[in-house]
C-alpha positions in Angstrom: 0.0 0.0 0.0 2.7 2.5 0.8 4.5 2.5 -2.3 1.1 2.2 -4.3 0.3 5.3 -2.7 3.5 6.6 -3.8 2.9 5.5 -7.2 -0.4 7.2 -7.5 0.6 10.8 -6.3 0.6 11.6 -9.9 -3.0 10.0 -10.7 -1.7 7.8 -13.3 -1.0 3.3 -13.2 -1.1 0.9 -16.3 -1.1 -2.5 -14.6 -1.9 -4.1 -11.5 0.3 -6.9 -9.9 -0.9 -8.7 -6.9 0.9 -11.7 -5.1 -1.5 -14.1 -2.7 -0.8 -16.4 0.4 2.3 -14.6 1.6 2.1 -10.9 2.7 5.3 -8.7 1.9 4.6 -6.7 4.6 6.3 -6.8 8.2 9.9 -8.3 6.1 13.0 -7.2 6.6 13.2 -6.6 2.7 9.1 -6.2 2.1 9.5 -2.2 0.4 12.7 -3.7 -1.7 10.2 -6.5 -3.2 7.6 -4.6 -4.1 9.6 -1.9 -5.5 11.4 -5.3 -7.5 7.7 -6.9 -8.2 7.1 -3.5 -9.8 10.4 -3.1 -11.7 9.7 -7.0 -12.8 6.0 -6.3 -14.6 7.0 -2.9 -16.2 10.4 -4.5 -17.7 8.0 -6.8 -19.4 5.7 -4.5 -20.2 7.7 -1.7 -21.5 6.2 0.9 -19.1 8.0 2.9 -15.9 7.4 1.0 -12.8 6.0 4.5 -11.5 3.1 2.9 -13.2 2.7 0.0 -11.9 0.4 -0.8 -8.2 1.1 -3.6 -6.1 -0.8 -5.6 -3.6 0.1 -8.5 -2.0 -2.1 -10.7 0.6 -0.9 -13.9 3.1 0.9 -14.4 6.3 2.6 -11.7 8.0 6.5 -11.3 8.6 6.6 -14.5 6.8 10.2 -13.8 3.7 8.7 -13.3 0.3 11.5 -14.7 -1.8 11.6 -12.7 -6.0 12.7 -15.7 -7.3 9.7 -17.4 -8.4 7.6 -13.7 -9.5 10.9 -13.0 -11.9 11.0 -16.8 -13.0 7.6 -16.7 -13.6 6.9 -12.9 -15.3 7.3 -13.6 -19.0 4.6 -16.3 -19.0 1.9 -13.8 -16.5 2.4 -11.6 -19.0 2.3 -13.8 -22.2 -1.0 -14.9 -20.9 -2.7 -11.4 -20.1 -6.0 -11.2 -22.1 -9.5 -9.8 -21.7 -11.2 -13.3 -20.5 -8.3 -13.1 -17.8 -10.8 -11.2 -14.8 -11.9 -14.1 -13.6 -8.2 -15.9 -13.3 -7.5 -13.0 -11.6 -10.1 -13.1 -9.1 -9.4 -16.8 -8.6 -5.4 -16.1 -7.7 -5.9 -13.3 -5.5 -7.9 -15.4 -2.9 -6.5 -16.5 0.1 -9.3 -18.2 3.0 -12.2 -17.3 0.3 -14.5 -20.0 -0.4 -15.4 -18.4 -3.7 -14.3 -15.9 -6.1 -15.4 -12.3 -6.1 -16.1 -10.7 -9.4 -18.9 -8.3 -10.2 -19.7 -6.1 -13.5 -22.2 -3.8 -14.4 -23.1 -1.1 -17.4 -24.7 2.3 -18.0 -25.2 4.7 -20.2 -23.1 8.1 -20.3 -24.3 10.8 -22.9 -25.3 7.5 -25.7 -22.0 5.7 -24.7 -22.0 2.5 -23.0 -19.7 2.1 -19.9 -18.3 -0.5 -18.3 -16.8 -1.3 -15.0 -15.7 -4.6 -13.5 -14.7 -5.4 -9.9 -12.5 -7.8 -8.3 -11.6 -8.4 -4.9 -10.8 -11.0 -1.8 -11.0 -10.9 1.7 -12.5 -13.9 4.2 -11.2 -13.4 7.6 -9.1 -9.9 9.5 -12.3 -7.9 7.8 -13.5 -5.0 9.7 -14.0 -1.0 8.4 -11.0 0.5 7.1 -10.5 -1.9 4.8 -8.4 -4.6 6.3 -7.2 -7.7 4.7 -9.2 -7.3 1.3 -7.9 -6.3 -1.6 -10.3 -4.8 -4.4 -9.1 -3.8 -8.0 -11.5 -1.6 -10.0 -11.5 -1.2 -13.9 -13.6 1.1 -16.2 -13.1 2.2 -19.6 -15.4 5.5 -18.9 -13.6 9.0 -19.6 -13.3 10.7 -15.9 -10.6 12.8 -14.6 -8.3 11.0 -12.1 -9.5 13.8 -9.0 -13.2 12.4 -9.6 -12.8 8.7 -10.1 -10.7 9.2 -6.6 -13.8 11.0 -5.3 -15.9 8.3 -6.6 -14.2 5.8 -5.1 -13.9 6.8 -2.0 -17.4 7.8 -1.8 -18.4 4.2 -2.5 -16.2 2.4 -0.5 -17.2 4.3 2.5 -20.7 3.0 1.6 -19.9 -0.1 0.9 -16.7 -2.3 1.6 -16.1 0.0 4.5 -18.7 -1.2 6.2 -17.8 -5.2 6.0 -17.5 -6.4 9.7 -16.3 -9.9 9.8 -14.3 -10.7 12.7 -13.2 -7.0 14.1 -10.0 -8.0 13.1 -7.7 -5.2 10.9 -4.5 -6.1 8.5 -1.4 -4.6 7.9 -2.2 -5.2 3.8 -5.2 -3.5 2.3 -5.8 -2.1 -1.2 -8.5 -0.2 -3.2 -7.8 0.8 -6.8 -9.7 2.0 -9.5 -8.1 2.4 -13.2 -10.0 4.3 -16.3 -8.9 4.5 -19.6 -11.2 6.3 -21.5 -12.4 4.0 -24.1 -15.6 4.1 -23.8 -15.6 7.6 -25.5 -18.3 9.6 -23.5 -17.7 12.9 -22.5 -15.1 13.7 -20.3 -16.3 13.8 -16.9 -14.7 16.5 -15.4 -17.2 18.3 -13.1 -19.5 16.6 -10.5 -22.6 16.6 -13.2 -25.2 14.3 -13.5 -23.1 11.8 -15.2 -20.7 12.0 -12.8 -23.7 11.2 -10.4 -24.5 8.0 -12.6 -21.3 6.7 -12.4 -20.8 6.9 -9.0 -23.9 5.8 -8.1 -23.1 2.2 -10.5 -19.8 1.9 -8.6 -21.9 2.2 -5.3 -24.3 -0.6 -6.4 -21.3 -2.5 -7.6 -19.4 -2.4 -4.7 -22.3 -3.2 -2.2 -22.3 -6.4 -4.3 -18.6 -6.6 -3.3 -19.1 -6.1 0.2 -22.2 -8.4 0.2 -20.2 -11.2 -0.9 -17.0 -10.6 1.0 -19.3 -10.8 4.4 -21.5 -13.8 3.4 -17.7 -15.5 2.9 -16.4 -14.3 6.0 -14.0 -17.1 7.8 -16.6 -19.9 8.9 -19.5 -18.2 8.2 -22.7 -19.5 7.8 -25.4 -16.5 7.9 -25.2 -13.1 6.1 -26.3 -10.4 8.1 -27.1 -7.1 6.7 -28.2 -4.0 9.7 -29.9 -1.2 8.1 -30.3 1.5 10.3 -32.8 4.0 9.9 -34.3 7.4 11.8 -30.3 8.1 12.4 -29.5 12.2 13.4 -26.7 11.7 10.2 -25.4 9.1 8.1 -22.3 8.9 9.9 -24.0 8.4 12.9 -25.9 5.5 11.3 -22.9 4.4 9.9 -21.1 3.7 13.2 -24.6 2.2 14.8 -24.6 -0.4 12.0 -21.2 -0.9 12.2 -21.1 -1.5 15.6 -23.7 -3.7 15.9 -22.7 -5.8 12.7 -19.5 -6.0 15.0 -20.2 -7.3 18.0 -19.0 -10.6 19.0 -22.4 -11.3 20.8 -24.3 -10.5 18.2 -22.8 -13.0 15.5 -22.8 -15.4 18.2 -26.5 -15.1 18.8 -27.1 -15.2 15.3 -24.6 -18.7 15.1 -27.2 -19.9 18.0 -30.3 -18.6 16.2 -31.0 -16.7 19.1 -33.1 -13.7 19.2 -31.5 -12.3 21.6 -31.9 -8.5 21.0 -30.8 -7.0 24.0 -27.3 -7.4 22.4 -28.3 -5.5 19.9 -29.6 -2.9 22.0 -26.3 -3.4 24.0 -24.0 -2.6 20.7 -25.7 0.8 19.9 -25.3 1.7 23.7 -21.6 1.7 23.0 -21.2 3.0 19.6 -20.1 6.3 20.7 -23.3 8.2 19.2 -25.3 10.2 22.0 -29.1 8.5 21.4 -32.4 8.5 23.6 -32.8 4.7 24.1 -36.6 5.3 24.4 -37.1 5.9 20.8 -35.2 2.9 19.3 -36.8 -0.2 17.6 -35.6 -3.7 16.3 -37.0 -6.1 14.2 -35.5 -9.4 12.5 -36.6 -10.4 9.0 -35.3 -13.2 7.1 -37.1 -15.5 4.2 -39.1 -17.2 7.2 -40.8 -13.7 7.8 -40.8 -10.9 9.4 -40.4 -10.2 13.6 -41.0 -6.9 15.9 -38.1 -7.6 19.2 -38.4 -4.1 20.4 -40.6 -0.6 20.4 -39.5 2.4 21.9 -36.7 1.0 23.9 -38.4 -1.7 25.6 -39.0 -5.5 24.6 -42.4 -7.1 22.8 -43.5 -10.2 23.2 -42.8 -12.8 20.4 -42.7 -15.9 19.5 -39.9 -17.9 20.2 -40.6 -21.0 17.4 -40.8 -18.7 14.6 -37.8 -16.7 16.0 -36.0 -19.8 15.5 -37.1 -20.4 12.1 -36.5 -17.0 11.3 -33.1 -16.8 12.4 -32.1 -20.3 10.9 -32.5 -18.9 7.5 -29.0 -17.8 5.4 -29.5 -14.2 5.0 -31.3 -12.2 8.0 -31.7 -8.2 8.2 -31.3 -6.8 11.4 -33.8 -3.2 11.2 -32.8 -0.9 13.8 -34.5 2.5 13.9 -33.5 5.4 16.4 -36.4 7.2 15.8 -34.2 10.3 16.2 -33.0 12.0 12.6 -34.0 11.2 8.7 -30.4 9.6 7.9 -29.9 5.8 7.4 -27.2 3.3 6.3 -26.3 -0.3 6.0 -23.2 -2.4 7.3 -22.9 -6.7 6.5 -21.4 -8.7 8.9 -21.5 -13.0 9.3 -21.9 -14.7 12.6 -19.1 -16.5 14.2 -18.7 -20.0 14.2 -16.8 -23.0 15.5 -14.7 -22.8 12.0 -13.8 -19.6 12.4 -11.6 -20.4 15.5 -10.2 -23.8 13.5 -9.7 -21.5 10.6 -7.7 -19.2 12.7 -6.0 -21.8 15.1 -4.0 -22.9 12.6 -3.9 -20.5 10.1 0.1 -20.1 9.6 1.0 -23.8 10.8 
């Protein structure tokens, strides 16, 4: 990340080179072997290594020999091609159980745009990123300052907002690339196609952050919180986040356990100054629909079809504060028996 960053100062990259199952980061050498890796790609590629951003994924601390990425350079390259997303996607994962690739289109001033997505990240996934990678492509014409702006804007919405285990990495990466060739209009101004675009990275991106939480490390539910009635979005952001994070929460979920006082427990913390008296909660899943909590104060339900509520795959936790017009969503998993095996044994 730190010498991607560098890269980027100027707003420019050609290529992307990514290395999976052994991190470079915490080495003795780790800044010398990316700066290498980079050297390696644009040697083959005939551009300046300056263009060139690097990500790399695995154990920590653990030497990341340059033999085998030089041995092996001339062939990555040789086999570079436009079917080649989905190989990608497959070689970047790590603890994933599946590969993460999403792509959607739109229309810019009669021109059709593109962008694809691919990304990984299992386990260590909590806001800010952490151990997930995510690598961006679009051929629409936007100024570097506004696809930055774009992106950030969505992955604050989005991937941001992935809580798997409250764990955070040392190796994290977002990049988005444009090249222009889908010959729309320059976007250089935050105008309505501007607005379009972003909004189709948001959607695209959810997707992303979707996927990377119902894969979390042992996971066997997907839960999404929306948050509503929140004073801002940032408030509702940390709500959902919190609560998405809690270690009792996805343990009540592993249970099936309506248990909503943890929920109720999560917001308390959070940091955001709310009167307790106006907050509701309400499960919903494929088996229907169920009211926990009114104003602050618990409801009486039924426990059977709590149960079969809460056995289902994918489960919404609605929380609303009663206290503001602002809302926002975070995805989270519960936490299982595998995760700790997963994790026991992770390096050995």
């Amino acid at each position: 990340m730190t010498l991607t960053k560098k890269h980027l100062e100027n707003g420019v990259a050609r290529a992307v080179l990514c290395n999976s199952g052994n991190a470079n980061t915490c080495n003795p050498d780790g800044p010398q072997i990316a700066e290498d890796m980079c050297e390696l790609l644009a040697a083959e590629l005939g551009i300046a290594p300056e263009d060139v951003i690097i990500g790399s994924t695995g154990v920590i601390g653990q030497p990341l020999p340059i033999e085998p990425v030089a041995k092996t350079m001339p062939a990555l390259v040789a086999g570079l091609s436009v079917e080649g997303g989905s190989l990608a996607a497959e070689a970047i994962m790590t603890t994933d159980t599946v590969k993460k690739e999403f792509a959607c289109e739109l229309e810019l001033g009669g021109k059709t745009v593109r962008i694809g997505l691919i990304c990984k990240g299992s386990g260590m996934i909590a806001p800010n990123m952490a151990t997930m990678l995510c690598f961006i492509t679009t051929d629409a014409a936007i100024t570097a300052e506004l696809l930055h702006k774009a992106l950030k804007y969505a992955i604050d919405r989005s991937i941001n907002c992935v809580v798997v285990d409250g764990d955070q990495s040392t190796n994290d990466t977002a990049a988005i690339m444009a090249n222009g060739l889908a010959g729309n209009a320059l976007i250089e101004s935050e105008n309505g196609d501007y607005l379009a675009f972003r909004e189709a990275l948001c959607e695209l991106t959810a997707s992303a952050a979707r996927l990377l939480a119902s894969d979390g490390e042992g996971a066997t539910r997907l839960l999404t919180c929306h948050v509503t009635g929140a004073p801002d979005y940032e408030s509702g952001k940390t709500v959902a986040r919190t609560i998405i994070g809690s270690s009792l929460v996805k343990c009540a979920f592993f249970g099936a356990d309506a248990n909503w006082g943890r929920i109720l427990c999560a917001i308390g913390y959070a940091g955001v100054e709310l009167d307790v008296t106006r907050i509701s909660v309400t499960f919903e899943s494929a088996s229907g629909r169920i009211d926990l909590c009114r104003d602050g104060a618990g409801l009486e339900f039924d426990e059977e079809l709590a149960k079969k509520l809460l056995c289902q795959k994918q489960i919404d936790i609605i929380v609303h504060l009663g206290q503001g017009d602002a809302s926002a969503t975070a995805w989270g998993c519960d936490m299982t028996y595998d995760y700790v095996k997963i994790n026991g044994d992770y390096r050995t």
